[in-house]
PDB file of N, CA, C and O in Angstrom:
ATOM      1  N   UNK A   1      -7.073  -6.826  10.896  1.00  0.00           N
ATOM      2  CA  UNK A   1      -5.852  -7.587  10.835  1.00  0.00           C
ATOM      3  C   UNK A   1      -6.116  -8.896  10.107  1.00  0.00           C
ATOM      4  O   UNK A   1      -7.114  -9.538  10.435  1.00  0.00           O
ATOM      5  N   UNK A   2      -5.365  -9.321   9.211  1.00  0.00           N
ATOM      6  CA  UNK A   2      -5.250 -11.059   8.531  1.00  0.00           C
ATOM      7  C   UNK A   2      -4.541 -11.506   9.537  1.00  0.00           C
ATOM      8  O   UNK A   2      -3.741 -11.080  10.370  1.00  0.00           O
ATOM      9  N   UNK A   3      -5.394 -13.128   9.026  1.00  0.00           N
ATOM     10  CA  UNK A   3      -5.096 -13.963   9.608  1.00  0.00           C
ATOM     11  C   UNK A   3      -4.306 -14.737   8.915  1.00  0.00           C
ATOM     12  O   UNK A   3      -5.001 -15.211   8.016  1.00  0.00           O
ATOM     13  N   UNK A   4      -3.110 -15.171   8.827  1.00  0.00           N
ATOM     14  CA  UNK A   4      -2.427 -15.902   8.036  1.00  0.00           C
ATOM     15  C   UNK A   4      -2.226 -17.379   8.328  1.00  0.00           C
ATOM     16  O   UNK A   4      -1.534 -17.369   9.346  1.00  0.00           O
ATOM     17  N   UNK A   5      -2.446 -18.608   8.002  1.00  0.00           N
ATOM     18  CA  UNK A   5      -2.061 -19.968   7.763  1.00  0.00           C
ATOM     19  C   UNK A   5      -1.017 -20.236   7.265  1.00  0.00           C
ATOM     20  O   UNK A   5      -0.840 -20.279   6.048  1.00  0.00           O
ATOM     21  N   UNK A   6      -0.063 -20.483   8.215  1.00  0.00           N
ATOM     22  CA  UNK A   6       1.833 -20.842   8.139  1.00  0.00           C
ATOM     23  C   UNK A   6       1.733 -22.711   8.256  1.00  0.00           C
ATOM     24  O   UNK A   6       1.693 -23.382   9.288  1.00  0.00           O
ATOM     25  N   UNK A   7       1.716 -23.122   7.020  1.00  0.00           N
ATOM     26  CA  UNK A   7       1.729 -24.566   6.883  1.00  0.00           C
ATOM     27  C   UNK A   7       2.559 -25.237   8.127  1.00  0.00           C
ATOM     28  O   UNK A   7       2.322 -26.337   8.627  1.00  0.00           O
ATOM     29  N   UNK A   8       3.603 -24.304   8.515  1.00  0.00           N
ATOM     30  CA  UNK A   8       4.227 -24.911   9.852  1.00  0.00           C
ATOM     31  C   UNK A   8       3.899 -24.522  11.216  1.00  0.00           C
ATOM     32  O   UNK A   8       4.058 -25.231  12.209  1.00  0.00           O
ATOM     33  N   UNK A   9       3.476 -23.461  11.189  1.00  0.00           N
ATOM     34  CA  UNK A   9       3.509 -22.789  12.759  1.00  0.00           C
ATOM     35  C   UNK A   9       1.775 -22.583  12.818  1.00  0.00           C
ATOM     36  O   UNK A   9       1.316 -22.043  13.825  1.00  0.00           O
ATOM     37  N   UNK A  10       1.194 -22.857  12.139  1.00  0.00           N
ATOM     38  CA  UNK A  10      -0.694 -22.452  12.527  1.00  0.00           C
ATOM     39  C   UNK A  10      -0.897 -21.144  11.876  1.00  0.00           C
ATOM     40  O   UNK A  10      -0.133 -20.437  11.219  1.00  0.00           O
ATOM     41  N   UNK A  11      -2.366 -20.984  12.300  1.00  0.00           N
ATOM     42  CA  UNK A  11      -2.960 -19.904  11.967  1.00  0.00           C
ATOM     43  C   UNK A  11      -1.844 -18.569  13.102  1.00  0.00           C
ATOM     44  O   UNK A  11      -1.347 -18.660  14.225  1.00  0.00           O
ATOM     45  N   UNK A  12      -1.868 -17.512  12.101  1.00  0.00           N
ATOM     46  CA  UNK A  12      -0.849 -16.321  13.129  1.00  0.00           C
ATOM     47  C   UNK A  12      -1.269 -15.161  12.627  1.00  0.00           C
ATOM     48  O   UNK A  12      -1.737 -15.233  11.491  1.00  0.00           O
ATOM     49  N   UNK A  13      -1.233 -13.714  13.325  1.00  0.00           N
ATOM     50  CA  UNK A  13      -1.284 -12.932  12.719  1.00  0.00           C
ATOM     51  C   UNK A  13      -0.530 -12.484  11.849  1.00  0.00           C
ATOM     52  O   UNK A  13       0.477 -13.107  11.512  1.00  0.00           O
ATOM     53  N   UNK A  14      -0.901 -11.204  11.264  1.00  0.00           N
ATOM     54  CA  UNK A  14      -0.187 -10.814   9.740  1.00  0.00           C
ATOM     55  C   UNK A  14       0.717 -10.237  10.308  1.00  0.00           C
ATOM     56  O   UNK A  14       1.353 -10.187   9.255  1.00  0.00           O
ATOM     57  N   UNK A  15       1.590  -9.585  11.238  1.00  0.00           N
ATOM     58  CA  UNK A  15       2.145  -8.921  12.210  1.00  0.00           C
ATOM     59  C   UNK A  15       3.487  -9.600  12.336  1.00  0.00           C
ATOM     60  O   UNK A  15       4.542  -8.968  12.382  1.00  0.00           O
ATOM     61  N   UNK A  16       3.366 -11.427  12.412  1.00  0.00           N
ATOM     62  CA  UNK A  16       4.495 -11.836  12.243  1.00  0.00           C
ATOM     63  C   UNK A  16       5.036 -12.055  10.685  1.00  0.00           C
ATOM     64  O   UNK A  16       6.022 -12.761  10.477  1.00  0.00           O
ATOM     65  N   UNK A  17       4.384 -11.459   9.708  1.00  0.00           N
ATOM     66  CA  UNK A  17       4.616 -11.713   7.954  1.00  0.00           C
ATOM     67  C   UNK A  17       5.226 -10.184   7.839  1.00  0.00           C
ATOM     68  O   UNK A  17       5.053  -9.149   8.483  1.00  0.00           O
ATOM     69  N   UNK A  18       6.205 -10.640   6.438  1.00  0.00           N
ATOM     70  CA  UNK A  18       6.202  -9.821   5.862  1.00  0.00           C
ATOM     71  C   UNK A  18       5.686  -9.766   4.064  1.00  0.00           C
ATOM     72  O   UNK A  18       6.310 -10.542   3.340  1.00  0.00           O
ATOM     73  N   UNK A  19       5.013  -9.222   3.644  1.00  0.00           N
ATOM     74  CA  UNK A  19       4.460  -9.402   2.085  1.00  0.00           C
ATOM     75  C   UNK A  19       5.996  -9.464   1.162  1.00  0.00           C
ATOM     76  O   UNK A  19       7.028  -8.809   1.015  1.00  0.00           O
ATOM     77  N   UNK A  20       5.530 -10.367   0.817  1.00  0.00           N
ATOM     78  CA  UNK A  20       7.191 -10.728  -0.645  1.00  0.00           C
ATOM     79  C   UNK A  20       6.931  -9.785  -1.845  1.00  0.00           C
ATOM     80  O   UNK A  20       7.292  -8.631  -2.077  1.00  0.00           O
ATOM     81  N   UNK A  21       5.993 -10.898  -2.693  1.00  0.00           N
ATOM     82  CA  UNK A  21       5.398 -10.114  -4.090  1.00  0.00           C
ATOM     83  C   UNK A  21       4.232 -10.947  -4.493  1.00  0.00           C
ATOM     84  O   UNK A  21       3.657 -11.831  -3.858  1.00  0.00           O
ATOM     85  N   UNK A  22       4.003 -10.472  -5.694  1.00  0.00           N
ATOM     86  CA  UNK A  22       2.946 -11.413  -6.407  1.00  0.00           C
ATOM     87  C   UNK A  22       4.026 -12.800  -6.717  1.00  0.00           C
ATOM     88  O   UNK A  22       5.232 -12.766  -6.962  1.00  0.00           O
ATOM     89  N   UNK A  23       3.112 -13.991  -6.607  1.00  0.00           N
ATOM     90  CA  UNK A  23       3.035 -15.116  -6.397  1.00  0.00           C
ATOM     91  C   UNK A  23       3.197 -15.504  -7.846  1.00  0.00           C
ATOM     92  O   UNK A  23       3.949 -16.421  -8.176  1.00  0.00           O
ATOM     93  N   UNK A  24       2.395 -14.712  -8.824  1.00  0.00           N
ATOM     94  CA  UNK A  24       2.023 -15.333 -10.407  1.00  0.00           C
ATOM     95  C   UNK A  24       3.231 -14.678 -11.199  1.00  0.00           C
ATOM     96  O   UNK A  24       3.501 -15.326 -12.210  1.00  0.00           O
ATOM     97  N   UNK A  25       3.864 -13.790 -11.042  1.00  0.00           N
ATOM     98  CA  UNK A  25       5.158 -13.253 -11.953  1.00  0.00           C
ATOM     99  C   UNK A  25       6.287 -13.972 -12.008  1.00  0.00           C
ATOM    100  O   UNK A  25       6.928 -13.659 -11.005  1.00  0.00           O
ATOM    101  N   UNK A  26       6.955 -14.865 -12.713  1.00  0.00           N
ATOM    102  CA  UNK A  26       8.049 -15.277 -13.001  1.00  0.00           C
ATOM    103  C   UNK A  26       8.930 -14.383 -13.094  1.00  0.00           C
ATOM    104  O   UNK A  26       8.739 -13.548 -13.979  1.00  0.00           O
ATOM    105  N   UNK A  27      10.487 -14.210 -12.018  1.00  0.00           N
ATOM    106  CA  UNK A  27      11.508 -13.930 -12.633  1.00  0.00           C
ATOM    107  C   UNK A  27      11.870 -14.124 -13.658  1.00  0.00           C
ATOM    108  O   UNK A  27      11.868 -15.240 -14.178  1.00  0.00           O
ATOM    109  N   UNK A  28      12.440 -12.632 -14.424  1.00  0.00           N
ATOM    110  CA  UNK A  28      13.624 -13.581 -15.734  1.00  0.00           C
ATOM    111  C   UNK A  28      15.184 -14.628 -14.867  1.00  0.00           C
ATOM    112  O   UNK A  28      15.631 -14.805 -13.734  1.00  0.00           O
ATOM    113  N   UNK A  29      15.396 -14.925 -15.849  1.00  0.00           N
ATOM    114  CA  UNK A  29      16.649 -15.853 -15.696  1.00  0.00           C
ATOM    115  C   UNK A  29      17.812 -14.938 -16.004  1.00  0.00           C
ATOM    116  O   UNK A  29      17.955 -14.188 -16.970  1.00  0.00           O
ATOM    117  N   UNK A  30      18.847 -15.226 -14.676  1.00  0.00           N
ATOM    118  CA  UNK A  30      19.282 -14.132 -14.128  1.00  0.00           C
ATOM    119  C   UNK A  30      20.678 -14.112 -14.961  1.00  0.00           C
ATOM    120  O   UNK A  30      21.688 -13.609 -14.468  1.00  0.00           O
ATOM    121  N   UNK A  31      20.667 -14.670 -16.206  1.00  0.00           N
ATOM    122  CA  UNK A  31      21.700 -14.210 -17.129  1.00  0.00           C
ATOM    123  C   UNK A  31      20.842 -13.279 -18.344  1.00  0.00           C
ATOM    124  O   UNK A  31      21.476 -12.788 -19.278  1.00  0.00           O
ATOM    125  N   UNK A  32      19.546 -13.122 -18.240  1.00  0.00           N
ATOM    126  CA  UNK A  32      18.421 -11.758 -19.010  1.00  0.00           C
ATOM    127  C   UNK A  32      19.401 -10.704 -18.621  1.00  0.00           C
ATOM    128  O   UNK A  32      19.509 -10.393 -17.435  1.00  0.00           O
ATOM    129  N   UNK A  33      20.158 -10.104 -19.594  1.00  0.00           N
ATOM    130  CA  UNK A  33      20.709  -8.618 -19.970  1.00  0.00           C
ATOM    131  C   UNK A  33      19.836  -7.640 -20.796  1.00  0.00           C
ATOM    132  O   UNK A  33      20.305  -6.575 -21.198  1.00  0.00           O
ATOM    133  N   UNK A  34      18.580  -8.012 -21.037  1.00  0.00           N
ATOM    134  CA  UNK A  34      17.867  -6.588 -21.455  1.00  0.00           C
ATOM    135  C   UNK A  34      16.886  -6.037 -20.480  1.00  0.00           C
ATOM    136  O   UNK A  34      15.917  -6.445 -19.839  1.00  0.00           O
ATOM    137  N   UNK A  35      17.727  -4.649 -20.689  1.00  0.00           N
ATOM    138  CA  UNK A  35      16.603  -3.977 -19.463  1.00  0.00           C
ATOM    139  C   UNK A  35      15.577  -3.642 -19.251  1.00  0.00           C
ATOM    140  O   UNK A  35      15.100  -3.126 -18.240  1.00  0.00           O
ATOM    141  N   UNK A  36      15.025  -3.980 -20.446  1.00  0.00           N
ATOM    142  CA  UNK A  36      13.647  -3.716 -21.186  1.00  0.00           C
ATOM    143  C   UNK A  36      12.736  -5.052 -20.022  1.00  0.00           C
ATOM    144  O   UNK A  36      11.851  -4.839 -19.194  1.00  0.00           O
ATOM    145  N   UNK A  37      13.300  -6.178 -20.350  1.00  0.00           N
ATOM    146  CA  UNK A  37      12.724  -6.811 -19.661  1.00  0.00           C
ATOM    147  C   UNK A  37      12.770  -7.227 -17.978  1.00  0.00           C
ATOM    148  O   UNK A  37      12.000  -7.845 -17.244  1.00  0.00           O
ATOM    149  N   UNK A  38      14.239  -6.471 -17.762  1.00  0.00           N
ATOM    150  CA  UNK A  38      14.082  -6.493 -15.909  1.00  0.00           C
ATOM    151  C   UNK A  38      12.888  -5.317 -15.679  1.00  0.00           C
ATOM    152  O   UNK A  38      11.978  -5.469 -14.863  1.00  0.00           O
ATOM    153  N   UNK A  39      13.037  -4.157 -16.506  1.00  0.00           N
ATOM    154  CA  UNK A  39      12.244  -2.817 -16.029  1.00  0.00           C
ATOM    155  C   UNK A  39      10.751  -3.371 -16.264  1.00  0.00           C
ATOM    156  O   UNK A  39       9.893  -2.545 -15.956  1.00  0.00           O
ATOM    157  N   UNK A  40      10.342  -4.403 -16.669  1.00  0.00           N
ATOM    158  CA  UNK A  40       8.770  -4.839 -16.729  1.00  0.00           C
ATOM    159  C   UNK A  40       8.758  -5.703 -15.759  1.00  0.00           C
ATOM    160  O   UNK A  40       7.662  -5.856 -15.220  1.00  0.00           O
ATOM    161  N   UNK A  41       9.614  -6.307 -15.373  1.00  0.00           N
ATOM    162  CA  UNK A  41       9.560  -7.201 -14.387  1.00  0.00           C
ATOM    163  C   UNK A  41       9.631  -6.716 -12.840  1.00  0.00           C
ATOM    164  O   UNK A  41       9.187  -7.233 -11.815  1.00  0.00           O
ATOM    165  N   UNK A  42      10.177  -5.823 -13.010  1.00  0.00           N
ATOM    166  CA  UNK A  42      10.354  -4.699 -11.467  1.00  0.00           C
ATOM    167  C   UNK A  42       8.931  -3.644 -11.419  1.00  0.00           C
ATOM    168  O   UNK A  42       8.061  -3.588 -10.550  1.00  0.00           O
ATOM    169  N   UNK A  43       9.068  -2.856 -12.694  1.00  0.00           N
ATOM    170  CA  UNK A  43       8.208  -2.146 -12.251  1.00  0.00           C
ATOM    171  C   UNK A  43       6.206  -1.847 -13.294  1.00  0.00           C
ATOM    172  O   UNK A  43       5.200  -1.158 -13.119  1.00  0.00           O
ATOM    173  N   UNK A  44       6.735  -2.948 -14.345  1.00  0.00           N
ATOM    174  CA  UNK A  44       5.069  -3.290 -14.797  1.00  0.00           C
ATOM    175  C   UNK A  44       4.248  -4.385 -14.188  1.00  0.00           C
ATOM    176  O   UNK A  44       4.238  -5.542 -14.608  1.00  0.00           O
ATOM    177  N   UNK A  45       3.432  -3.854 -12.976  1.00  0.00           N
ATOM    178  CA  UNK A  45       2.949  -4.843 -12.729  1.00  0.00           C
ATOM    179  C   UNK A  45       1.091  -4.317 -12.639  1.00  0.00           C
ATOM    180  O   UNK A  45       0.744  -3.185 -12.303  1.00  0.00           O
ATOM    181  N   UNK A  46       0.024  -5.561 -13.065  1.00  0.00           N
ATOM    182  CA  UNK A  46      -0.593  -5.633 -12.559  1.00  0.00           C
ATOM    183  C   UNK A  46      -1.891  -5.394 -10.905  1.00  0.00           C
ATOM    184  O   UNK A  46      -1.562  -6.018  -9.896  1.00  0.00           O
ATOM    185  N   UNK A  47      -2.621  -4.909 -10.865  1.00  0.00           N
ATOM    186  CA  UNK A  47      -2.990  -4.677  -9.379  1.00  0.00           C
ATOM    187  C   UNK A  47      -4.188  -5.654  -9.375  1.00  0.00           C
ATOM    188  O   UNK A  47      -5.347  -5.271  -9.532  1.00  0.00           O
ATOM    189  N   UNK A  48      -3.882  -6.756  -9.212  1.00  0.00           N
ATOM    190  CA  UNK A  48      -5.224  -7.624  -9.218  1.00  0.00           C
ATOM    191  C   UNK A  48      -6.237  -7.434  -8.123  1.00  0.00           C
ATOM    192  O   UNK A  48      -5.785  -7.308  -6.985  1.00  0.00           O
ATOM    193  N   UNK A  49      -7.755  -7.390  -8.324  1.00  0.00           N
ATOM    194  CA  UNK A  49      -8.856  -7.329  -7.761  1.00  0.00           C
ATOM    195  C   UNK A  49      -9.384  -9.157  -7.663  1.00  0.00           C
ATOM    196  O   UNK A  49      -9.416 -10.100  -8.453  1.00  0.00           O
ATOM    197  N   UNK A  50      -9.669  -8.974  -6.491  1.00  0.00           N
ATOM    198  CA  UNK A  50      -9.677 -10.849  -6.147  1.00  0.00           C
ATOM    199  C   UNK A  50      -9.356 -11.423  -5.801  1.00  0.00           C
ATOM    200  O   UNK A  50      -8.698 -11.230  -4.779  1.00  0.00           O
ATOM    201  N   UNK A  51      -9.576 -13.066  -6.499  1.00  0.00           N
ATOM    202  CA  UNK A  51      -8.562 -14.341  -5.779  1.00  0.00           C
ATOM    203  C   UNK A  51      -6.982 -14.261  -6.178  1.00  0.00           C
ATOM    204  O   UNK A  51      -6.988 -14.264  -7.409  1.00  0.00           O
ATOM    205  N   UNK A  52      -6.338 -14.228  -5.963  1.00  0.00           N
ATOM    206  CA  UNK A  52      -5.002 -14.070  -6.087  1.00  0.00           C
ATOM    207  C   UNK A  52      -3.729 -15.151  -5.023  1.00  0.00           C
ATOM    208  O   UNK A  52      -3.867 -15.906  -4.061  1.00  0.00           O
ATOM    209  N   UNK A  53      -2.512 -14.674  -5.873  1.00  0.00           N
ATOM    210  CA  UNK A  53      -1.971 -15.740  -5.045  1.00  0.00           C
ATOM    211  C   UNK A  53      -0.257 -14.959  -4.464  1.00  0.00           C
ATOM    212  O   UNK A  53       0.524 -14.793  -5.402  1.00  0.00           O
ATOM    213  N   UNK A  54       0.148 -14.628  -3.392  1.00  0.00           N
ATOM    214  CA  UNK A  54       1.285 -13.879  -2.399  1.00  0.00           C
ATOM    215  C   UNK A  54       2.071 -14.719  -1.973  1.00  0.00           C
ATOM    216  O   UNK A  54       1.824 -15.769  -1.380  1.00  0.00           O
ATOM    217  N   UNK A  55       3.196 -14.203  -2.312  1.00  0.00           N
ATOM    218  CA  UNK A  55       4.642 -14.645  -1.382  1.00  0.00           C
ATOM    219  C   UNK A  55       4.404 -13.883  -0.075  1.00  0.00           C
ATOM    220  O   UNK A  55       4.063 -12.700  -0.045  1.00  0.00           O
ATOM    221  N   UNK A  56       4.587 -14.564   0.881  1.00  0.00           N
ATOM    222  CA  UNK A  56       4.429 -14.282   2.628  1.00  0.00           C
ATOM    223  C   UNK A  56       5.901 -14.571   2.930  1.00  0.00           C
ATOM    224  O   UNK A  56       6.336 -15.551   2.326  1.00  0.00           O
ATOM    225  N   UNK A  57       6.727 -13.965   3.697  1.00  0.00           N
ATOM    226  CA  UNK A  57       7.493 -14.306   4.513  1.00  0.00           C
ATOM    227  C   UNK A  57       7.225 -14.306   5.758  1.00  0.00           C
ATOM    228  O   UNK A  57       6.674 -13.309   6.227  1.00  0.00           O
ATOM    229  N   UNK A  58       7.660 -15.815   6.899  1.00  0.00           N
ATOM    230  CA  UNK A  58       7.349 -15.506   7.997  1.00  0.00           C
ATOM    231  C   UNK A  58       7.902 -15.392   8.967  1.00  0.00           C
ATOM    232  O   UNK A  58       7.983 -16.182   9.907  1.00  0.00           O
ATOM    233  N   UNK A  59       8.479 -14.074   8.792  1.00  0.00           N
ATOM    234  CA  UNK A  59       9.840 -13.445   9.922  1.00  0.00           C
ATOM    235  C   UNK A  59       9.784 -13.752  11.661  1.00  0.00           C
ATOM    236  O   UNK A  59      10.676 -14.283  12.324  1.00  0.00           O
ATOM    237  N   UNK A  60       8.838 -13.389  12.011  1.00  0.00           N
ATOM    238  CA  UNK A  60       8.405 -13.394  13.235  1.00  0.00           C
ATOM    239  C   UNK A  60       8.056 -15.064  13.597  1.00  0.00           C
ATOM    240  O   UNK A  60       7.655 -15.266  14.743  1.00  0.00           O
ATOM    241  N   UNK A  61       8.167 -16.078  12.820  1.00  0.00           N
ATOM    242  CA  UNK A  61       7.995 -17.787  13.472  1.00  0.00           C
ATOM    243  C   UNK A  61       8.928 -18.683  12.829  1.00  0.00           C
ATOM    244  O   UNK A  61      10.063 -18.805  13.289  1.00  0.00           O
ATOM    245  N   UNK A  62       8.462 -19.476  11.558  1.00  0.00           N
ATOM    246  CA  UNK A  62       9.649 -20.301  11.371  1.00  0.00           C
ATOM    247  C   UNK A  62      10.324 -20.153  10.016  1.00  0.00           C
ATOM    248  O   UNK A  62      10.694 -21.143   9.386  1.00  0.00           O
ATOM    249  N   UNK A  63      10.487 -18.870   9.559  1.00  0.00           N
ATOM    250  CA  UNK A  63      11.037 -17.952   8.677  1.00  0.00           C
ATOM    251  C   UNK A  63      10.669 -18.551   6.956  1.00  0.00           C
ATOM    252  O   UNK A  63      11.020 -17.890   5.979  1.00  0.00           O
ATOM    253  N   UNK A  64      10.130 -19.513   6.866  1.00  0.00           N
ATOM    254  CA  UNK A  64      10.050 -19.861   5.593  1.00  0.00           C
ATOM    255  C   UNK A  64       9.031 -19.269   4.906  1.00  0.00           C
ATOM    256  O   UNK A  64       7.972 -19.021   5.483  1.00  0.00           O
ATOM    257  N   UNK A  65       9.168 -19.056   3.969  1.00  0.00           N
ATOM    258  CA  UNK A  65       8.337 -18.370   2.652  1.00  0.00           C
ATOM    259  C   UNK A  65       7.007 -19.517   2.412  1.00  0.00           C
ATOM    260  O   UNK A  65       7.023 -20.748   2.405  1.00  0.00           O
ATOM    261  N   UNK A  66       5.838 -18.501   2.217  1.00  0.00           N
ATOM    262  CA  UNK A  66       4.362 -19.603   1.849  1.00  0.00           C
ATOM    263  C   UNK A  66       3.781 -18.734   0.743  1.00  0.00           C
ATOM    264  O   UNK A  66       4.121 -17.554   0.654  1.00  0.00           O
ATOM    265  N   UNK A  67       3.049 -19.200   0.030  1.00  0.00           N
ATOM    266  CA  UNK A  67       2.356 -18.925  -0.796  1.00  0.00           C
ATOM    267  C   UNK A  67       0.680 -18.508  -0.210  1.00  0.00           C
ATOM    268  O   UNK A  67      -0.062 -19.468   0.002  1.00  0.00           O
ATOM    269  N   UNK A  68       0.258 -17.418  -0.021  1.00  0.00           N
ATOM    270  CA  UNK A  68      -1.119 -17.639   0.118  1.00  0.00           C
ATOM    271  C   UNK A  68      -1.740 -17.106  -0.948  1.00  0.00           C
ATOM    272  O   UNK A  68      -1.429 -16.227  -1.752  1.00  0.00           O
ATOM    273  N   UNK A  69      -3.005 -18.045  -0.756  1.00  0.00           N
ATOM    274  CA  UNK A  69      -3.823 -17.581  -1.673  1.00  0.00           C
ATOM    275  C   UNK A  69      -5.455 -17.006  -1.319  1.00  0.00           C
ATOM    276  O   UNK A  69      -6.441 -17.646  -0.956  1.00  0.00           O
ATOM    277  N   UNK A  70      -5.271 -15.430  -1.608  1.00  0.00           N
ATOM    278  CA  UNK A  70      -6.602 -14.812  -0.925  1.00  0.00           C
ATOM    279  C   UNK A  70      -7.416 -13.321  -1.762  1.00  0.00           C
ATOM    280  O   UNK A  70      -7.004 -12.727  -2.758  1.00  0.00           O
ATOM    281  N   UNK A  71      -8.281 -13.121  -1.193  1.00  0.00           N
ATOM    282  CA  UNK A  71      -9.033 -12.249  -2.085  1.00  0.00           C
ATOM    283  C   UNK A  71      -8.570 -10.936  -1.298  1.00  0.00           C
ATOM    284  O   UNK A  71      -8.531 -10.587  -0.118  1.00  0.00           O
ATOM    285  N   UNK A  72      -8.044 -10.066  -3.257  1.00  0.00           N
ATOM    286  CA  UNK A  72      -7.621  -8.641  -2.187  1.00  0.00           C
ATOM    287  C   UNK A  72      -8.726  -7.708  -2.030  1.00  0.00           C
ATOM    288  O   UNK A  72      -8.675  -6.544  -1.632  1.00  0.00           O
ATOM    289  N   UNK A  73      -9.841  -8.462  -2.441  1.00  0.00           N
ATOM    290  CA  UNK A  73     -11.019  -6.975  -2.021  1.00  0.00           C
ATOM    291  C   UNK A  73     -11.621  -7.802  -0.704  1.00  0.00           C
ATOM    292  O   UNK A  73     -11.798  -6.950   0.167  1.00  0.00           O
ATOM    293  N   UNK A  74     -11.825  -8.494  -0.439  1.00  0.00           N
ATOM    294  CA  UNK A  74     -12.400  -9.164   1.053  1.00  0.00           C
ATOM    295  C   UNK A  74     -11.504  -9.555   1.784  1.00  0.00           C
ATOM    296  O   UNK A  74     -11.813  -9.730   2.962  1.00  0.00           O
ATOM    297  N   UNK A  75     -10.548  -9.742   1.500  1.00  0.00           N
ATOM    298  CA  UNK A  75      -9.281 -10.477   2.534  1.00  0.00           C
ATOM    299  C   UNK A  75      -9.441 -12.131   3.163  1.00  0.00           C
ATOM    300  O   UNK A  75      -8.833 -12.831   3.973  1.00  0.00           O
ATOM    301  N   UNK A  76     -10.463 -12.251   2.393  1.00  0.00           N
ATOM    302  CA  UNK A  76     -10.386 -13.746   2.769  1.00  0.00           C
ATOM    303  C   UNK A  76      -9.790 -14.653   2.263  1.00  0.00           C
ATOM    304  O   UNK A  76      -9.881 -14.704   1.036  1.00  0.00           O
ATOM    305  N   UNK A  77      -8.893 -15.798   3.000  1.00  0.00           N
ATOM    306  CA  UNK A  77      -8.233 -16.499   2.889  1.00  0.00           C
ATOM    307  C   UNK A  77      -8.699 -17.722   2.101  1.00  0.00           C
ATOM    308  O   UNK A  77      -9.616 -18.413   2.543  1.00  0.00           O
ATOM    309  N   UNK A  78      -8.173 -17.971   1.097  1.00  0.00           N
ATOM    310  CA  UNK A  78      -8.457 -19.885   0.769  1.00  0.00           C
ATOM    311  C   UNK A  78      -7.294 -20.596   0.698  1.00  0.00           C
ATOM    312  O   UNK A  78      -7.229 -21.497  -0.138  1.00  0.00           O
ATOM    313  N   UNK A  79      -6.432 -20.387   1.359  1.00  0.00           N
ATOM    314  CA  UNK A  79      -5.079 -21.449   1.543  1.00  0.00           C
ATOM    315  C   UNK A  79      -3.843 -21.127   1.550  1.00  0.00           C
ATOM    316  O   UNK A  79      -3.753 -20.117   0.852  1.00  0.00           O
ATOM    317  N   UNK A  80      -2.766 -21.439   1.974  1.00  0.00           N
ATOM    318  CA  UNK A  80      -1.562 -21.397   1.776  1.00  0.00           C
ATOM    319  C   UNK A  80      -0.848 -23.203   1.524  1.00  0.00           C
ATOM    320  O   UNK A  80      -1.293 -24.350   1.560  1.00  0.00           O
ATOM    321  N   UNK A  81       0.137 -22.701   1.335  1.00  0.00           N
ATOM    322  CA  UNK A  81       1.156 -23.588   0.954  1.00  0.00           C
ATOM    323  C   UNK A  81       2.689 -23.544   1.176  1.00  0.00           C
ATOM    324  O   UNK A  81       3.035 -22.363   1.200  1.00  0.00           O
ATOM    325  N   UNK A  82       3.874 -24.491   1.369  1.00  0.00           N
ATOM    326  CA  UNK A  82       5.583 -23.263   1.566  1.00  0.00           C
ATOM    327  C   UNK A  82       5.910 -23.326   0.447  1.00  0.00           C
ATOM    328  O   UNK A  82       5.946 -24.329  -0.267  1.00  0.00           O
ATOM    329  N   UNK A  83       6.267 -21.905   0.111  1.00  0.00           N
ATOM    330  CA  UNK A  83       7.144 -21.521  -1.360  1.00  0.00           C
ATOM    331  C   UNK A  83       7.830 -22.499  -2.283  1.00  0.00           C
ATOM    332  O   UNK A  83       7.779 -22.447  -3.512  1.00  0.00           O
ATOM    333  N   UNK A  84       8.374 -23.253  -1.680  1.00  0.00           N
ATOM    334  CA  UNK A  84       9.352 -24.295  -1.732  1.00  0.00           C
ATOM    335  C   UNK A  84       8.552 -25.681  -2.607  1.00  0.00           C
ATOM    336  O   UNK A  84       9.058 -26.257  -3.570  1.00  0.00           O
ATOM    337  N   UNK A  85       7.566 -25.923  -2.154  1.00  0.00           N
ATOM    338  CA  UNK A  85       6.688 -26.679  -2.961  1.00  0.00           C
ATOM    339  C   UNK A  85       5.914 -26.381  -4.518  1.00  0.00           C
ATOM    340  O   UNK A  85       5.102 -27.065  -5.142  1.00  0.00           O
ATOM    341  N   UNK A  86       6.710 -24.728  -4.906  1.00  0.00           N
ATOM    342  CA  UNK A  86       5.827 -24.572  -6.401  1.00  0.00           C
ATOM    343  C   UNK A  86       6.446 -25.085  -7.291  1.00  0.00           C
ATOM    344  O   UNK A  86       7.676 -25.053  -7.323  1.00  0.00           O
ATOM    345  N   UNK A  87       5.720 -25.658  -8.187  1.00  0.00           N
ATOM    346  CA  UNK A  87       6.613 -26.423  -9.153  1.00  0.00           C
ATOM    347  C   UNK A  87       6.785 -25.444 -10.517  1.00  0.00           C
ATOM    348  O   UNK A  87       5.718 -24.862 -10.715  1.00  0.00           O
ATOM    349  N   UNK A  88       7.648 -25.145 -11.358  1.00  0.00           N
ATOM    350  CA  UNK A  88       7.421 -24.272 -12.211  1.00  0.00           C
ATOM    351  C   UNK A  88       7.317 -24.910 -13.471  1.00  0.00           C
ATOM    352  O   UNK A  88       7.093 -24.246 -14.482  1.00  0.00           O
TER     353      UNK A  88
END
């Protein structure tokens, strides 16, 4: 089981999360009418090995979206952050 770091509520299990998406993909801008580029955006993605960075939702405590950032072949954690704080 992960251990997740909710900048508001503490360390919690993964049990109260739900996984969003990758963290590093920019939406298009939601007046983009080619489908060329929603259909890469939905369904070309990457499977990164490593440090990486996840949208968490945290359903089960104080519902806000975090960013963590962790390795997907060890599962170890090096930080989170709330969604809300990425600057683009």
């Amino acid at each position: 089981m992960l251990r997740i770091y909710c900048p508001v509520c503490g360390l919690r299990d993964e049990t109260e999360f739900t996984y969003g998406e990758d963290a590093t993909v920019r939406r298009p801008d939601i007046s983009e009418t080619d489908p060329k580029v929603w259909h890469e955006y939905v369904f070309i993605r990457e499977n990164p090995r490593g440090r990486h960075k996840e949208y968490w939702h945290h359903v089960a405590g104080c519902r806000q979206w975090i960013v963590v950032e962790r390795d997907t072949l060890t599962h170890e954690m090096f930080g989170s952050f709330l969604a809300r704080e990425v600057t683009v």
